[in-house]
C-alpha positions in Angstrom: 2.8 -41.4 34.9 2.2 -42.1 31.0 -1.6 -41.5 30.1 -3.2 -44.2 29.0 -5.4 -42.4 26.2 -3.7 -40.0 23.9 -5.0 -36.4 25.6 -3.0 -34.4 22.9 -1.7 -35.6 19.5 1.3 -34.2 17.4 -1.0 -32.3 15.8 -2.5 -30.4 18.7 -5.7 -32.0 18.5 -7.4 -34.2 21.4 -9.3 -37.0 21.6 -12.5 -35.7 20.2 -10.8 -33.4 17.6 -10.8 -30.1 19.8 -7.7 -28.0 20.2 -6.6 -27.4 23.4 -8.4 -24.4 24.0 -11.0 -24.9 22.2 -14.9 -25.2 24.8 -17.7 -27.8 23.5 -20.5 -27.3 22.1 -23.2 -25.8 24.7 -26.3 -25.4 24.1 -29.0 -23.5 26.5 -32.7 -23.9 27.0 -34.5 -22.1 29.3 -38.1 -22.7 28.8 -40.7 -23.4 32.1 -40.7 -26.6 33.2 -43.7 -27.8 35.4 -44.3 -25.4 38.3 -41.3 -24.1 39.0 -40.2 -20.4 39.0 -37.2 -20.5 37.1 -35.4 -23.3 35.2 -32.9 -24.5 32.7 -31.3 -26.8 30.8 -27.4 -26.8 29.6 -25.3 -29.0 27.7 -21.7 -29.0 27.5 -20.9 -31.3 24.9 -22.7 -34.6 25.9 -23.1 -33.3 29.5 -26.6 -32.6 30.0 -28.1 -31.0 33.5 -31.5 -29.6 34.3 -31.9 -26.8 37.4 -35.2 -26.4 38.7 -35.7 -23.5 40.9 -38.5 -22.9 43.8 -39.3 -19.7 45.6 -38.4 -17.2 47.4 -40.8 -18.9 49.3 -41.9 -19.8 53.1 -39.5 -22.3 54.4 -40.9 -25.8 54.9 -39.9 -26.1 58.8 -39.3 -23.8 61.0 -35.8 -24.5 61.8 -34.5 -23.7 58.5 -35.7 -20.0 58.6 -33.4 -17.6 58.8 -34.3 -13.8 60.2 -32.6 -11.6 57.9 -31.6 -13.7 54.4 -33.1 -15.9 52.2 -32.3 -19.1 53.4 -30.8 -21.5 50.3 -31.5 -25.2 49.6 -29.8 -27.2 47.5 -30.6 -30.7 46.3 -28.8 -33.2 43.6 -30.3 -35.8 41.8 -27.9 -38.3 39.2 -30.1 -40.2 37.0 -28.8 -44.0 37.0 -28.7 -43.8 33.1 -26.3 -40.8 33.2 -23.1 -42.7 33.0 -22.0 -46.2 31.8 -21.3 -47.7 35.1 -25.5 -47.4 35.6 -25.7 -47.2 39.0 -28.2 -45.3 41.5 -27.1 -42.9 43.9 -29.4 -42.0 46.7 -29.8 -38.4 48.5 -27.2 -39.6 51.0 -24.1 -40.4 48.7 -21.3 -39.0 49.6 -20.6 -37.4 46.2 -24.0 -36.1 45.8 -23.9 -34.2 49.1 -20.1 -32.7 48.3 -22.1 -31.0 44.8 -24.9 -30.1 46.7 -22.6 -28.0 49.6 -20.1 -26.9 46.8 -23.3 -25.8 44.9 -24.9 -23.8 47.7 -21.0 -22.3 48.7 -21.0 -20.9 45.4 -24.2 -19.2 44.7 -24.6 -18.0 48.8 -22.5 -14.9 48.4 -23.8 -13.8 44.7 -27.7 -14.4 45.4 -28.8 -11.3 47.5 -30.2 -13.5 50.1 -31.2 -10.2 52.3 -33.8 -8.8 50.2 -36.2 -12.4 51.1 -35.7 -12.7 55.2 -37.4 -15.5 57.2 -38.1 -17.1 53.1 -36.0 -20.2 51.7 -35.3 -20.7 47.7 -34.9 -24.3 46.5 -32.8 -25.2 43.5 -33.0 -28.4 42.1 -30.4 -30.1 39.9 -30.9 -33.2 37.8 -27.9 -34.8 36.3 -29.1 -36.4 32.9 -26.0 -37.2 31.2 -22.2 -36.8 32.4 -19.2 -37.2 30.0 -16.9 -34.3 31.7 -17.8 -30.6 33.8 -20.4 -32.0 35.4 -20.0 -29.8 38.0 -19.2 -26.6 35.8 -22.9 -27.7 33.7 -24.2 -27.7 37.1 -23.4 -24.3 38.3 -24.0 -22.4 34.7 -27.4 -24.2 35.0 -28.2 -22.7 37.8 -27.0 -19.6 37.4 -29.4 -19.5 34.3 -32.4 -20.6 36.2 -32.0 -18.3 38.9 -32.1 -15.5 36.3 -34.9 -17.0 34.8 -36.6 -17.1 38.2 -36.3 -13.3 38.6 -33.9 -13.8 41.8 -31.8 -11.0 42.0 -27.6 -11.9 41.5 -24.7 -10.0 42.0 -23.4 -10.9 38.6 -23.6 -14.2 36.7 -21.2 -16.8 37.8 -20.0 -18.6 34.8 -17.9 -22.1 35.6 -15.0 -24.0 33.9 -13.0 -27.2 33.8 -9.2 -27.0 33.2 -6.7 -29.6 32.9 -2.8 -29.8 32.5 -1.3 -32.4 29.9 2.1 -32.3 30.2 2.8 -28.8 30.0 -0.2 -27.9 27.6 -3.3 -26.2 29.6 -6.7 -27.7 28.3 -10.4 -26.6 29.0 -13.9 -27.7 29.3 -12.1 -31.7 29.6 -14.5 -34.5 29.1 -14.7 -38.0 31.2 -11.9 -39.7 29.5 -9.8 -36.6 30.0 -10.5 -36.2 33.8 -9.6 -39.6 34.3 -6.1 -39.4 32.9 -4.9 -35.8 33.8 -4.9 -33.4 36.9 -7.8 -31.0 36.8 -9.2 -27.8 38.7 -13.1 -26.1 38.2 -13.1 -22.7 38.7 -16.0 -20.2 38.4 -16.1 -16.3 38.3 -17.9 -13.3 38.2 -16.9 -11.8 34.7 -18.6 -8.1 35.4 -17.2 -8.0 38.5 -14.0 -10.3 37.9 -14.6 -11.9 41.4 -13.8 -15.9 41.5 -16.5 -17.8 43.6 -15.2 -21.2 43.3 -11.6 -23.0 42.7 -12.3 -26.4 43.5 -10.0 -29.8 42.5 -9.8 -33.3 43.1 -6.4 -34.1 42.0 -2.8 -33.3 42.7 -1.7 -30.4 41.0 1.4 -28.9 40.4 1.9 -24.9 41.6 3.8 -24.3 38.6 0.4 -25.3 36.3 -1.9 -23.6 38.3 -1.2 -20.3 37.3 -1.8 -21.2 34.0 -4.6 -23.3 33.8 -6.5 -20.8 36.1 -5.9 -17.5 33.9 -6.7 -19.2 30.8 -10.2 -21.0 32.5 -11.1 -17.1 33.8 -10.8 -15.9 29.8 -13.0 -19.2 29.3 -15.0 -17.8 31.8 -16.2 -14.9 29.8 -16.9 -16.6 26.5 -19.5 -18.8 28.5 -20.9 -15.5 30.0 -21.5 -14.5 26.4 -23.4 -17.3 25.8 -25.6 -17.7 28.9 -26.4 -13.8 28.5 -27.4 -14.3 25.0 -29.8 -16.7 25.8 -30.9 -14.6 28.6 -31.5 -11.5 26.1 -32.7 -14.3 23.7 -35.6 -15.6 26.4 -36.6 -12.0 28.2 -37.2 -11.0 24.2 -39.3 -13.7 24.0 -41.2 -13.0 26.9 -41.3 -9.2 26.0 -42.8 -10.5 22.4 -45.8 -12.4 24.2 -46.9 -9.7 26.6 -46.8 -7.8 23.2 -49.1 -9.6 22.2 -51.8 -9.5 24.4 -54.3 -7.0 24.6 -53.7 -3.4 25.6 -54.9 -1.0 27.1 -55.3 2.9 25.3 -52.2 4.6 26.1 -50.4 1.6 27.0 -48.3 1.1 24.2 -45.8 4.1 25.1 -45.3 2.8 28.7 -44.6 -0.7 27.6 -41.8 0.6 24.8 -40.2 2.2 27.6 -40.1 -1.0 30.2 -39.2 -3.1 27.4 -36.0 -0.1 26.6 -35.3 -0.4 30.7 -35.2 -4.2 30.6 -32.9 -4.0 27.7 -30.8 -2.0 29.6 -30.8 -4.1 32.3 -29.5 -7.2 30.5 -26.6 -5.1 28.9 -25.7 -4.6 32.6 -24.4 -8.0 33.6 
């Protein structure tokens, strides 16, 4: 089938001047936000998503509690004004419910649930703006405010949109490119080079997936730099303030050396 936009010009360049490799521009925040433990906000381009995230903390009924692992809830929220078509979707819409699960899938085996038995963690996501990797802004967010929440993870999980033009792989694809081409997400585990998540929508061919999955796990990793970055960037900032504060006499030796562990830490993942 002909595409009805030009994905790919003579010149190698797509519809918002990008190469075919080439990722958009994200950008990370990861300040507090109201109450919650851990949050973040992530762009990818004009894709905008903000993960709040709750606990470990006593599970609101009974049923949900689990005896030996952190119990994890997940729960999706599109504004109406995040796309063109302006339309409200409520908790029970079928799409919202499939991010939600696909969500919760991803992050149960990299969260280590069995340090917080009989507790539950609650991670909110608000969708503020979608124009392509919704679902990739999603799980980068969250990864990011888990971290920022202190939960302990078995490595980030850093998440990717790949298409196929013709025969030309492209990443991190916006609305207009989702719409015309066959796609895949797929999220990894860069320390660890583990894949969590290989999810798509459309018809694929075998020959293309090869491809368009090797080149989103290298994409993979350049994300990781950035999210860790901002990680570094934030537990710095953190560091800087408790600095700050008053001490007490002989506490300045002990703090250098948490704030050398903590360093070391962050180097880890």
């Amino acid at each position: 089938m002909a595409s009805r936009i030009e994905i790919l010009n003579d010149g190698g360049f797509r519809s918002d001047g990008r190469k075919q490799y080439e990722l958009r521009d994200i950008s990370i925040d990861l300040s507090s936000q109201s109450s919650a433990d851990g949050s973040a906000s992530v762009s990818h381009g004009l894709t905008q998503v903000v993960v709040s995230v709750f606990g470990p903390r006593e599970a609101k009924m009974r049923r949900e509690t689990i005896h030996d692992r952190a119990n994890i809830n997940v729960e999706v929220n599109v504004a109406p004004f995040s796309a063109g078509e302006r339309r409200r979707r409520g908790r029970g819409d079928k799409r919202i419910l499939e991010f939600a699960s696909t969500i919760k899938s991803t992050f149960e085996p990299v969260i280590q649930t069995t340090l917080y038995p009989r507790s539950q963690i609650d991670i909110y996501v608000q969708i503020l703006q979608q124009d392509g990797g919704v679902l990739q802004a999603c799980i980068n967010a969250t990864t990011l405010a888990l971290a920022s929440a202190g939960i302990p993870l078995l490595d980030f999980v850093c998440a990717v949109t790949g298409g196929v033009h013709s025969t030309s792989p492209l990443l991190d694809l916006t609305t207009l490119e989702e719409n015309d081409i066959p796609h895949v997400t797929v999220a990894v585990m860069p320390r660890t080079g583990k894949v969590t998540l290989v999810t798509m929508e459309t018809r694929l061919h075998v020959d293309r997936f090869e491809d368009i999955f090797r080149v989103a796990c290298e994409a993979g990793k350049v994300i990781h730099k950035e999210m860790r970055a901002a990680v570094k960037e934030r537990t710095g900032a953190l560091v800087a303030a408790m600095g700050a504060a008053p001490r007490v006499a002989g506490a300045g030796a002990e703090a250098g050396e948490r704030d050398v562990v903590m360093d070391e830490r962050i180097d880890d993942y």
